[in-house]
Each structure stands twice: as structure tokens, then as C-alpha cells.
VEXKE-802309 format. One record per residue (C-alpha): residue number from 1; chain; y, x, z. Coordinates in steps of 0.02 Angstrom, whole numbers, plus 50000, padded with zeros to 5 digits. Layout:
REM VEXKE-802309
BAPA;i;ch;py;px;pz
BAPA;NUM;A;Y;X;Z .
...
END
This chain:
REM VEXKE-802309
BAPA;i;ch;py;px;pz
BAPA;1;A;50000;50000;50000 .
BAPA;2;A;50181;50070;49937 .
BAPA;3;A;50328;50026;50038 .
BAPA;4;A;50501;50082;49962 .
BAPA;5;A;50596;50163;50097 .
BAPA;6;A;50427;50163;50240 .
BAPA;7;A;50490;50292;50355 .
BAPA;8;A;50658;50204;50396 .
BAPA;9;A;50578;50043;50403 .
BAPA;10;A;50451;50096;50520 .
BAPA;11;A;50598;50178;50623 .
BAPA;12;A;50683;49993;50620 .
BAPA;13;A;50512;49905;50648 .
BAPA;14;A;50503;49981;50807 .
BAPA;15;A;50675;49966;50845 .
BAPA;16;A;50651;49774;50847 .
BAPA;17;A;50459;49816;50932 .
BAPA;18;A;50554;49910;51078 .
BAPA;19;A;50706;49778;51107 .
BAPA;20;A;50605;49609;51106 .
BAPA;21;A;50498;49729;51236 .
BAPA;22;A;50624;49764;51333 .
BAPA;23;A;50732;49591;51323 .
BAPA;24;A;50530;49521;51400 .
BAPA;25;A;50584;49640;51515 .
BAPA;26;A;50742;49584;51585 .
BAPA;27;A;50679;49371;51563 .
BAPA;28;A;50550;49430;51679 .
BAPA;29;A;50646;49484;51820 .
BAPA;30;A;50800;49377;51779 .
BAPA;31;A;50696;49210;51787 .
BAPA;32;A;50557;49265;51942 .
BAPA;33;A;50547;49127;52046 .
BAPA;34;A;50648;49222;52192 .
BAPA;35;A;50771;49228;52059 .
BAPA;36;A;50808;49085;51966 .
BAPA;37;A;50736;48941;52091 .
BAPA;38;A;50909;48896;52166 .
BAPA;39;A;50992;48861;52000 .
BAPA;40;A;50850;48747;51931 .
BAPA;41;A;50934;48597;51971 .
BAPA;42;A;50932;48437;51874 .
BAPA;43;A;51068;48423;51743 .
BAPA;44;A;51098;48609;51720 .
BAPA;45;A;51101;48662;51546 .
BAPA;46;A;50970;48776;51470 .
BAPA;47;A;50920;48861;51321 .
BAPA;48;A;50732;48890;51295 .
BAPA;49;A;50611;48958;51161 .
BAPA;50;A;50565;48857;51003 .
BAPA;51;A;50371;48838;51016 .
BAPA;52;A;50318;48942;50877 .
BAPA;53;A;50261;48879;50702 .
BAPA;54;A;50065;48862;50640 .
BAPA;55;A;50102;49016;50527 .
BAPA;56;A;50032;49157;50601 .
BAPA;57;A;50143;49294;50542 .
BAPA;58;A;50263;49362;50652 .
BAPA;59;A;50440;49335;50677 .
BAPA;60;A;50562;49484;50624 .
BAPA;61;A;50700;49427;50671 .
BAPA;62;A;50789;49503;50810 .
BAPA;63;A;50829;49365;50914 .
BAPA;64;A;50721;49211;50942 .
BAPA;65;A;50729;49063;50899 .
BAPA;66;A;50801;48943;51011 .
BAPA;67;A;50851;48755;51072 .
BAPA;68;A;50955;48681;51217 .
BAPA;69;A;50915;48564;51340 .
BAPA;70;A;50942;48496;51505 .
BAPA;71;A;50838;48519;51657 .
BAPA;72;A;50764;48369;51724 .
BAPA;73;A;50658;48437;51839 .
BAPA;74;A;50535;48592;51899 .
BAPA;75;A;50365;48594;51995 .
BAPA;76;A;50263;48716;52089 .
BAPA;77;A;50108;48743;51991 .
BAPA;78;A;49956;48689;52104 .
BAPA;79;A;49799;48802;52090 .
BAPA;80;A;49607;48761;52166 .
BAPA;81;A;49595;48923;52279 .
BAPA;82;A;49626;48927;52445 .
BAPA;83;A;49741;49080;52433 .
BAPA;84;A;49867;48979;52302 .
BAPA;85;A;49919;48868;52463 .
BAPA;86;A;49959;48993;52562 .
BAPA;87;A;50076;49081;52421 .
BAPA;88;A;50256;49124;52466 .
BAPA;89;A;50368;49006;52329 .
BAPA;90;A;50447;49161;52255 .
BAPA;91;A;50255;49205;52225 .
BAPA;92;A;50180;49057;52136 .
BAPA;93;A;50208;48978;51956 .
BAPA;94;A;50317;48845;51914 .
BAPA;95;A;50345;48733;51776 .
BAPA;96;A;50514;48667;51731 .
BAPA;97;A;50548;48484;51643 .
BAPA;98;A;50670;48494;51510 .
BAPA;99;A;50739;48342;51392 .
BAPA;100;A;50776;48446;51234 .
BAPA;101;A;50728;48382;51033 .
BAPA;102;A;50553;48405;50992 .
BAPA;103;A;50450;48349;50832 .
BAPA;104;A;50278;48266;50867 .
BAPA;105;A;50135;48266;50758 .
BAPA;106;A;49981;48196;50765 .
BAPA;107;A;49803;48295;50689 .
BAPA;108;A;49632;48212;50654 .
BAPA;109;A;49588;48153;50833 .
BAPA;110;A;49743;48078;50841 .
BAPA;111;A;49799;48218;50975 .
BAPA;112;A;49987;48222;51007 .
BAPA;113;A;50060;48395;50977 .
BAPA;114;A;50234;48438;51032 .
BAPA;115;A;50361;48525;50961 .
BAPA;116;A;50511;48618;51022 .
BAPA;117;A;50645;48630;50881 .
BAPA;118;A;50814;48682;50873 .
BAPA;119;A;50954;48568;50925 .
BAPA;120;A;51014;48521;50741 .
BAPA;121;A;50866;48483;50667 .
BAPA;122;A;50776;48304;50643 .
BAPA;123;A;50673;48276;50804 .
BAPA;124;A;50674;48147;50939 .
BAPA;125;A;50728;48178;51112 .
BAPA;126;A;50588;48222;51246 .
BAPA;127;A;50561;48284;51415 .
BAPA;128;A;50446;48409;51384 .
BAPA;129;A;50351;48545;51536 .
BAPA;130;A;50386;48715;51515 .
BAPA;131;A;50320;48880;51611 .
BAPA;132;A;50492;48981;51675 .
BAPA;133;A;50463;49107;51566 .
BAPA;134;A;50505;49025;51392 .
BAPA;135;A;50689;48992;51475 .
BAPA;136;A;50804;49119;51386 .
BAPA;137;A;50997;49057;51486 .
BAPA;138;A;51034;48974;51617 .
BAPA;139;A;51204;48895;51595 .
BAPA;140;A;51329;48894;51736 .
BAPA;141;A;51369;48715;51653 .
BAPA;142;A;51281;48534;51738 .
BAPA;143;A;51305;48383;51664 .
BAPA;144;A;51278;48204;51746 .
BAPA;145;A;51145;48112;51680 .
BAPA;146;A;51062;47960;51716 .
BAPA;147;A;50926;47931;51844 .
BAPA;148;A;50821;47836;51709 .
BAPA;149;A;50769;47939;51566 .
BAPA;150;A;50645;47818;51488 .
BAPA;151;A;50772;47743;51339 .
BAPA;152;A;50772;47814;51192 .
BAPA;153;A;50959;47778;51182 .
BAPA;154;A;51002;47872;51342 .
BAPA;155;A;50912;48020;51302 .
BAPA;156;A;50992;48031;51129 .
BAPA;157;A;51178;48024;51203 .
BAPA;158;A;51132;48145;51334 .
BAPA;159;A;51083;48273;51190 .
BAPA;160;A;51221;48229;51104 .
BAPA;161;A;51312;48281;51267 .
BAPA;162;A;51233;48481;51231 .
BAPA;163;A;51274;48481;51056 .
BAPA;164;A;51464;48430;51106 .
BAPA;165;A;51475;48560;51251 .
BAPA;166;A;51404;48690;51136 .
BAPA;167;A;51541;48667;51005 .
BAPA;168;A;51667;48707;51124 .
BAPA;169;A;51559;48827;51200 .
BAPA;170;A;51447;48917;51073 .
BAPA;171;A;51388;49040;51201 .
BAPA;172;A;51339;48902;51337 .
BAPA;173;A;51421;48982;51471 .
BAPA;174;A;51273;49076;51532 .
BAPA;175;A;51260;49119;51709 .
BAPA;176;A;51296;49305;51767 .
BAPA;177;A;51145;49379;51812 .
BAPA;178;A;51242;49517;51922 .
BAPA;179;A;51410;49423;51966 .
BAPA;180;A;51324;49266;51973 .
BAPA;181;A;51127;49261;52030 .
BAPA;182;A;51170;49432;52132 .
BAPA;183;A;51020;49540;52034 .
BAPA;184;A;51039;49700;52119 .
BAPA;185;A;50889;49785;52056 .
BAPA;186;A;50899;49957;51974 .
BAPA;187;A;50765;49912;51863 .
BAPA;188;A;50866;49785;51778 .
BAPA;189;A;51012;49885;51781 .
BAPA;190;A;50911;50004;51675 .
BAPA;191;A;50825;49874;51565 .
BAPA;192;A;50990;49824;51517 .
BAPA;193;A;51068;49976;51477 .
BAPA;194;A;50940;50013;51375 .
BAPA;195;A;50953;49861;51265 .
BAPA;196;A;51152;49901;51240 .
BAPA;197;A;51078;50060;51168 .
BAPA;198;A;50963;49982;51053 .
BAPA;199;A;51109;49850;51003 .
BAPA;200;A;51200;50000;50957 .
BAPA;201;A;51052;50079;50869 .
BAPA;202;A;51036;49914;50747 .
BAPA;203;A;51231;49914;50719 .
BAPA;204;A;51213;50096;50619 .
BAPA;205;A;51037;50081;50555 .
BAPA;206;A;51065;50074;50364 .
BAPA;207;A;50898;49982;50322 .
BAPA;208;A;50947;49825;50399 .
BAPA;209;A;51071;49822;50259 .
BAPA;210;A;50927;49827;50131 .
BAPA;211;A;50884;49703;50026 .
BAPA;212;A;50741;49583;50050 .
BAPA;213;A;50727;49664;50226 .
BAPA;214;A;50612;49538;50325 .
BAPA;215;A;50499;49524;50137 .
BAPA;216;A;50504;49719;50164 .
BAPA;217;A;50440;49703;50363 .
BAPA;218;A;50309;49578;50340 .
BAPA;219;A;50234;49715;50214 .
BAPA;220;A;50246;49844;50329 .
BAPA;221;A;50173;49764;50474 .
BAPA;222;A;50029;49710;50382 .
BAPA;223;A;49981;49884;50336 .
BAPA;224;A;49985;49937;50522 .
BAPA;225;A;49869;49796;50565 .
BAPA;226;A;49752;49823;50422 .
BAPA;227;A;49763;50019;50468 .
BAPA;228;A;49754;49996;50663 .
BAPA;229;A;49578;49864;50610 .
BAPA;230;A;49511;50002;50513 .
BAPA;231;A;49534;50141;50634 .
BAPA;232;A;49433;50015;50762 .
BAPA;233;A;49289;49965;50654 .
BAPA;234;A;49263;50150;50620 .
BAPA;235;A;49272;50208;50824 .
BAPA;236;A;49156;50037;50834 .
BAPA;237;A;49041;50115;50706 .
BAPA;238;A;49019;50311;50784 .
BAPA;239;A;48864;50294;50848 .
BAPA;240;A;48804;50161;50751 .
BAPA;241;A;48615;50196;50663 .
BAPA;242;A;48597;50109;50479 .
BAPA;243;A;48457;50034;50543 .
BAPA;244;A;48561;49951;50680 .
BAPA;245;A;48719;49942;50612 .
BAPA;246;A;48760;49747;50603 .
BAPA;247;A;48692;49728;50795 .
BAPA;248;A;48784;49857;50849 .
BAPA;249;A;48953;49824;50774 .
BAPA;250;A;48939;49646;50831 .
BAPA;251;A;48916;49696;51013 .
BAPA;252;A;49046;49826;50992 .
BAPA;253;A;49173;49692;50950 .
BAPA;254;A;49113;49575;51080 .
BAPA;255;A;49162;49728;51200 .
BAPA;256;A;49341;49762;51123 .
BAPA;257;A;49363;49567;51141 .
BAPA;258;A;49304;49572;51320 .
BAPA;259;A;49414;49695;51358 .
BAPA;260;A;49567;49625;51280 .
BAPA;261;A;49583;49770;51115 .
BAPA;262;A;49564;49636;50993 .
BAPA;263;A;49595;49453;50974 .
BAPA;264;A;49448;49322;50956 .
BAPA;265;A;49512;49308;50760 .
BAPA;266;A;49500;49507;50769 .
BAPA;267;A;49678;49535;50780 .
BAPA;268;A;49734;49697;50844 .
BAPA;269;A;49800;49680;51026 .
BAPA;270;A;49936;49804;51137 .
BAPA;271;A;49765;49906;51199 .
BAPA;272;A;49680;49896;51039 .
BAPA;273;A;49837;50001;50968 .
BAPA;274;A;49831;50129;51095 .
BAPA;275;A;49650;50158;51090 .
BAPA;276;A;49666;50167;50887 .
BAPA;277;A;49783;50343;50924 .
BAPA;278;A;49648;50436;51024 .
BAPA;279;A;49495;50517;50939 .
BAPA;280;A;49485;50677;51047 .
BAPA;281;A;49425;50591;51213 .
BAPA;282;A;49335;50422;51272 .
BAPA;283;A;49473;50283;51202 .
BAPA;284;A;49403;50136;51295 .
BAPA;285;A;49430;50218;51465 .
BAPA;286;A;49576;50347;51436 .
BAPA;287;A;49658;50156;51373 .
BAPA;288;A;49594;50074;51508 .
BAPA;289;A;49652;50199;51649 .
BAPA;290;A;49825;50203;51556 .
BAPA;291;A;49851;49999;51569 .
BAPA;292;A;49783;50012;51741 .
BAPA;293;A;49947;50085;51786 .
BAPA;294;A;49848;50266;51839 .
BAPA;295;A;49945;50372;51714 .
BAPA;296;A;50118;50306;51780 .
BAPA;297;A;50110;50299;51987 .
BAPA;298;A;50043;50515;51994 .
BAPA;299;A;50122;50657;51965 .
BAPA;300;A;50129;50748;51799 .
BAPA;301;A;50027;50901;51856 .
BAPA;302;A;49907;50766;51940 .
BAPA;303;A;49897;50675;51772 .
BAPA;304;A;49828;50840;51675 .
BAPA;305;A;49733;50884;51810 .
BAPA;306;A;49628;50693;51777 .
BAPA;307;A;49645;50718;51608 .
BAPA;308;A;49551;50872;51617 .
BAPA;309;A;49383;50783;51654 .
BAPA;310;A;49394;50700;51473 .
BAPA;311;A;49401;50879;51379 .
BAPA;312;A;49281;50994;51501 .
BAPA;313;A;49067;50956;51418 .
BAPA;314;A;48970;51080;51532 .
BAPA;315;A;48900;51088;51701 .
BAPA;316;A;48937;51209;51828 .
BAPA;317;A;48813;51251;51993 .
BAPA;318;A;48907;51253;52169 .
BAPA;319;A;49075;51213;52077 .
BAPA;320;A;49182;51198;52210 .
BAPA;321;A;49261;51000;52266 .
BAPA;322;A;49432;50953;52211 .
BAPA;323;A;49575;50937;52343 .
BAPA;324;A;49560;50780;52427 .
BAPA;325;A;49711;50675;52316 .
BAPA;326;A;49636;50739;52155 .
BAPA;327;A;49460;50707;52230 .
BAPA;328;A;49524;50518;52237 .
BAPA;329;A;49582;50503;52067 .
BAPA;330;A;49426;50576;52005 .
BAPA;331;A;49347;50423;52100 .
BAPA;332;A;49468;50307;52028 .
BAPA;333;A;49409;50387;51844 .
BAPA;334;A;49229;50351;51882 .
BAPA;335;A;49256;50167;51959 .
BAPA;336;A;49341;50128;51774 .
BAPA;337;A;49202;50243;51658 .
BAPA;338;A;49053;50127;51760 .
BAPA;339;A;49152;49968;51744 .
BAPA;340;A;49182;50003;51546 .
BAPA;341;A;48987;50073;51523 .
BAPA;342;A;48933;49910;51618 .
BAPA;343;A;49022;49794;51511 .
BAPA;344;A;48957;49882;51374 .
BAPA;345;A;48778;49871;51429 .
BAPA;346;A;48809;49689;51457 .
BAPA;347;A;48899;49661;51269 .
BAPA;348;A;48696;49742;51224 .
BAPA;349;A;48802;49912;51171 .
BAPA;350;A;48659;50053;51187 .
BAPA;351;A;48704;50151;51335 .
BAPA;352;A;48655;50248;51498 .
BAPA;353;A;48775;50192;51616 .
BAPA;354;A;48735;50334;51744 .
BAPA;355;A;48761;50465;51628 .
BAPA;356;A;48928;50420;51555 .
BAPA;357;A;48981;50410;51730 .
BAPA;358;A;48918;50596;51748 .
BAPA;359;A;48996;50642;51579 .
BAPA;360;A;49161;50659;51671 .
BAPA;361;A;49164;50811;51764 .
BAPA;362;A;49281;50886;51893 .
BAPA;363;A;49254;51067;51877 .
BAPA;364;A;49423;51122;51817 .
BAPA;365;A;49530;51010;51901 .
BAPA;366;A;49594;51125;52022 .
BAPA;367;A;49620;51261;51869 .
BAPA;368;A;49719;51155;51768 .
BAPA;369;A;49823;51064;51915 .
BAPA;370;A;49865;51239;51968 .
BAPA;371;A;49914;51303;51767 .
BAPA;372;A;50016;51148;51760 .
BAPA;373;A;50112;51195;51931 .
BAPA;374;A;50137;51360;51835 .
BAPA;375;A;50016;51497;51893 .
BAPA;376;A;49974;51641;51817 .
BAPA;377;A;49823;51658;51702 .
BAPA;378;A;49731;51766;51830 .
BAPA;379;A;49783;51668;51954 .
BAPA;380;A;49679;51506;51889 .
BAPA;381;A;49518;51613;51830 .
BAPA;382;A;49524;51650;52042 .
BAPA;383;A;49495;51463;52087 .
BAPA;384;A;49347;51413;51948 .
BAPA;385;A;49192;51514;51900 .
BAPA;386;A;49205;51457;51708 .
BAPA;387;A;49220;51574;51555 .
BAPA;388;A;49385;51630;51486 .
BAPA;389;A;49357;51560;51323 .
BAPA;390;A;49290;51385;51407 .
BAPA;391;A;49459;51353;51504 .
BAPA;392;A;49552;51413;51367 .
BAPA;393;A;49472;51299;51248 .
BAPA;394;A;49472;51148;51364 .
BAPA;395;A;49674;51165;51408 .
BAPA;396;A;49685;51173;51201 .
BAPA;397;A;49579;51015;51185 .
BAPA;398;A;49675;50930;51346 .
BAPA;399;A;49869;50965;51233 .
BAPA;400;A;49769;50888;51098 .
BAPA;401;A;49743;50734;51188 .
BAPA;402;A;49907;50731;51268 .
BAPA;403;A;49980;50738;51094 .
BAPA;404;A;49905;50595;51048 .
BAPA;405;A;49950;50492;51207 .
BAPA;406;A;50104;50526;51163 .
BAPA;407;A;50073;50444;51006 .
BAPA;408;A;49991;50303;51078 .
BAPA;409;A;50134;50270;51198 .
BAPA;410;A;50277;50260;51061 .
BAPA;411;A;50176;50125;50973 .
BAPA;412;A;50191;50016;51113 .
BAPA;413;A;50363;50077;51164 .
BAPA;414;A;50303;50152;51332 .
BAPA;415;A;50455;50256;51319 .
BAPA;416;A;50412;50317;51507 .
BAPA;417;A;50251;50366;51479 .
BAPA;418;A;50290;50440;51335 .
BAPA;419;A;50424;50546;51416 .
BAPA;420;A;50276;50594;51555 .
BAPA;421;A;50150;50633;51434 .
BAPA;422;A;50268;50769;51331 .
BAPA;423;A;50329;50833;51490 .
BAPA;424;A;50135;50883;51508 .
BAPA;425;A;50125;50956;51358 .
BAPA;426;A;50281;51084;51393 .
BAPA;427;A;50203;51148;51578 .
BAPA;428;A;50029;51178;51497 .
BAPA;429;A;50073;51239;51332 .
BAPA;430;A;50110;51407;51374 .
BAPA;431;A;50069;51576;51381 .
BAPA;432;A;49916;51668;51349 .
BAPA;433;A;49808;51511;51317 .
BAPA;434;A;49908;51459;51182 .
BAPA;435;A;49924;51616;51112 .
BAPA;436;A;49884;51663;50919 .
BAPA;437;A;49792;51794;50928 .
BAPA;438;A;49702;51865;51144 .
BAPA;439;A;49769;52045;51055 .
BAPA;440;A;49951;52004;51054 .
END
């Protein structure tokens, strides 16, 4: 597949990957229950998500696509355990009513399906339940409405109420999230700032001038998906026999589904795109341990120093016990290989459970953690009984996989991790191991 102009496309493709990431971001902690409970009240003005349309392609458009409405009222979402009782309110889920236009079809069974559609177009006016998180502003605008909502008439001229405010006001008067609903965080503080960036970004990128630019996009981001479902079905397909080969791909899908990688239509998910990026380790759990949140809460020398257990193949006798917090991370590796081999074994994936646990070994741990914190050479060949050549090859191997975590992170825009991950790279990548020639 050709794409005129790919490179800056890509560039603005993840532009608009990165800032509908991060605007997630900031809805999240702007509309948390703790947050945004007080202001729920009925007759406040809101605008909300569009539900989105049967076509399956995705949206490219920067923004989304929204409506306005009016809340009517919200509800604590009731769940069967025992422990969903006892929740705080700023823990549990809510659901908020909204009168806002909608379009409702009927399919075969004569099932209702509703529609949220923008404000101008043909609809009728209905008070439909939404979770918080498809509210996108709060206005700092109520209107009086009437107590009964059933006719069709009053429901109409309260709508037609919106549409009149939002002529005057085009921006709805959206409540402050700092001046107003006193958000303190620093995390949203830093969310935001980096979305002014981005904004900034899209003002001088040149390909949004382009011609036929969302044409260009849907292109583009079908050749990543077709790309990123290659790159699976061939990792699905390493140890397949030809003799087994349709068994064994099947239960290798049913394991990516299980574990979230791919869709149930085979659609490449957030994990399945990482995982695609690393061929010089064990994707599944390397992925897993990353979405786990491992990677990000330890240290960067801590980090290589696990890392080092995917890259070091051979067994040393008496090989001496890691420090006690690397000792628990090793645990922590083990606990996710026997969890991924399991499910595995269950999806009828030929495996030894046991010994892909043991296939992970922490014999260099301390080595590496210690090159990372910037010993000498000599210095690390003190703590381990290995070869030269051995440690030398498995720091090489260990940038290699670094390199492409790094990789992996920017096509999810992880910008942290990816940050974390090259910092790696510079405190290993020095030196004598990384040297051209031993001679030199």
C-alpha cells in the first residue's frame, strides 16, 4: 500500500492518537465521581458524546462529535456483591439521565435502539441514561424545567431552550475545572499542559492542510491494522507444526482474545500493538507486565535489572540470590509468566507450564542492576560467576529489547514510559560492552 506523503501523516496520525489519549485523560479525572457529583443537578446544561455510528471505521477528526442536553437526573449504579454496598460514593459508578435529541430505530426483533445525535439534526427529544464518562462539559448554566417530562411538547420547548442559550453562547459556558470545581491535582495540571502543546503542534503541522486529509488517514490506518494483524498471526504461528497448524492458530487466538490483544472480530487491541513491536523476548508477558503497571511504579536501574531475566538462556550452579526488592520483582515476573502459560494451557496452546516459569532466570540481576547504577566492568564480573562474552551478549540483547519497548510505547503514546525506557538504554549502553571491537 502507497501513501503520498506517509511519514508526515503518520507523524499527524499520532498527533490526533496522543491528544484524544490524553483529552480521555483529563474527562477521567475532571468527571470522577468525587469530582463532578455536586454539579449533577437537574436542569444543568451538558454536552455529551454522540453514540457512535454502525460504521466501524474510526473517527479522524480531532474533536468528537457532540450534542447538548439537560440533566434530568443521575443514579448510583447498584452491583450484586457485597463489597459494592459498602463503596464510598466517590468510589462507585453512576449513571446520569439526560433529555437531549436522539433517533430511534427499530431492527428485526423489533428491539428499540437509541440514538444520540447532534442538537440540529432531525431526532425526537428523549431522556436517555448515560455512564459519567460520555459527558464532555458541564455548563455553569441551569435552566428551569418542568417537573413532568412525559409530553412530547414540553420536552421539545425545553430543547429548544439549549439550542437558544447556545446561540448566544456557542461555548456553553463550561464550568472551570480549576476556578470552578477546585481540581488541584498535578496530574491534571500536567494532562492539560500537554494538550496546549499538542494544540499547538496541529496549528503548524502542514499535512492537515493537505488535501483529502481524513480519505488520506483512513488509508493509513488501515495499513497499520492490516500490518499490526500480520505481525500477530505470524508470532501466533512460531511454533506452530504443519501438521498442527489450524489447531494451533485457533487456540493461539482464543489466547490473544482472552487476554485482551485482539478483538472477538480479530481487531487489533492497545496490547495487541505493543506485543506486535517485540520479537527479541516473550511478548505476551513483557506486554502483560508493562499494562500491569510493573514497568512504571520501579526504578529505571530496577526495570533493566527485571528485564534482564527475558535476555539471560543458561543455568548457573550456586548463583547467588538477588537482593531482597529485586528478589520480589523477580516473584512478581514469575506470578505473570505462570498466569500467561496457564491460560495458554487452558486455550489447548502446547506448553509446559513449569518450565516457562523456569525459563526466566535471575542470575544476572544483580550484574546488570549494578552496570545500570554505573559500575565498572570489573566491578560487575565480581558479583556473577558468568562468562565475559555471556554478560556482554545478554546486556546487548537486553538494549535490543529496550529499543523496541521504546517502540512499543510511542504507538500507544506512553510518552512516560517511553521516556523511562530510553533513559535505560543511555545508563547501559556504554563502555566496553558496547564496544566495536574488545581490542580498542
Amino acid at each position: 500500500m502507497v501513501i503520498e506523503e506517509e511519514e508526515n501523516l503518520k507523524n499527524y496520525y499520532d498527533l490526533i492518537q496522543q491528544y484524544k489519549s490524553l483529552k480521555k485523560d483529563v474527562r477521567d479525572i475532571v468527571f470522577s465521581p468525587k469530582h463532578c457529583l455536586p454539579y449533577l443537578q437537574a436542569g444543568r446544561l451538558v454536552c455529551i458524546q454522540c453514540t457512535e455510528s454502525d460504521d466501524k471505521s474510526p473517527s479522524f477528526l480531532i474533536e468528537d462529535l457532540v450534542s447538548w442536553g439537560v440533566i434530568v437526573n443521575f443514579d448510583r449504579v447498584k452491583g450484586v456483591s457485597d463489597d459494592d454496598a459498602s463503596r464510598k460514593p466517590e468510589n462507585a459508578n453512576y449513571t446520569v439521565d439526560v433529555l437531549t435529541r436522539c433517533v430511534v430505530t427499530k431492527d428485526g426483533v423489533a428491539k428499540k435502539k437509541i440514538k444520540v445525535v447532534p442538537l440540529k439534526e432531525p431526532g425526537e427529544p428523549l431522556i436517555v441514561s448515560i455512564p459519567i464518562d460520555q459527558i464532555n462539559i458541564l455548563s455553569s448554566a441551569r435552566l428551569y424545567m418542568s417537573k413532568d417530562l412525559l409530553p412530547l411538547e414540553v420536552r421539545e420547548n425545553t430543547l429548544k431552550q439549549v439550542s437558544e442559550f447556545l446561540s448566544r453562547k456557542p461555548s456553553g459556558l463550561p464550568l472551570d475545572p480549576e476556578g470552578d470545581m477546585n481540581i488541584q491535582s498535578s496530574s491534571y495540571k500536567k494532562t492539560v499542559r500537554r494538550i496546549e502543546a499538542l494544540e499547538h503542534l496541529f496549528e503548524k503541522h502542514e499535512i492537515a492542510k493537505s488535501p483529502l486529509i481524513k480519505e488520506k488517514l483512513k488509508v493509513l490506518h488501515s495499513k497499520q491494522e492490516l500490518t499490526a494483524r500480520i505481525k500477530l498471526i505470524r508470532k501466533s504461528m512460531r511454533s506452530s507444526t504443519a501438521l498442527a497448524f489450524k489447531d494451533e492458530l485457533k487456540a493461539r487466538k482464543r489466547v490473544l482474545r482472552r487476554l485482551g490483544y485482539i478483538t472477538s472480530d480479530d481487531v487489533v487491541e492497545l496490547k495487541g500493538k505493543v506485543a506486535c513491536e517485540i520479537s527479541s523476548a516473550d511478548e505476551l508477558t513483557l506486554t502483560e507486565l508493562m499494562f500491569n503497571g510493573v514497568l512504571k511504579d520501579i526504578k529505571v536501574e530496577e526495570m533493566v535489572s527485571l528485564l534482564s531475566c527475558f535476555v539471560w538462556q543458561e543455568k548457573l550452579q550456586d548463583a547467588a540470590k538477588p537482593r531482597e526488592e529485586l528478589d520480589f520483582l523477580f516473584t512478581q515476573l514469575q506470578d505473570t509468566a505462570r498466569r500467561v502459560a496457564k491460560l495458554q494451557f487452558e486455550c489447548k496452546v502446547q506448553i509446559d507450564v513449569e518450565n516457562f516459569v523456569s525459563s526466566f532466570r535471575p542470575d544476572i540481576m544483580e550484574a546488570v542492576y549494578a552496570w545500570a547504577k554505573g559500575s565498572k566492568f570489573y566491578e560487575i564480573m565480581e558479583i556473577t560467576k558468568v562468562f565475559e562474552g555471556s554478560l556482554i551478549r545478554a546486556i546487548r540483547r537486553l538494549e535490543e529489547v529496550l529499543q523496541q519497548l521504546i517502540e512499543a510505547a510511542k504507538s500507544i503514546g506512553e510518552i512516560e514510559l517511553e521516556a523511562k525506557f530510553e533513559e535505560a538504554v543511555s545508563k547501559i549502553k556504554r563502555d566496553i560492552v558496547f564496544a566495536a571491537s574488545l581490542y580498542l
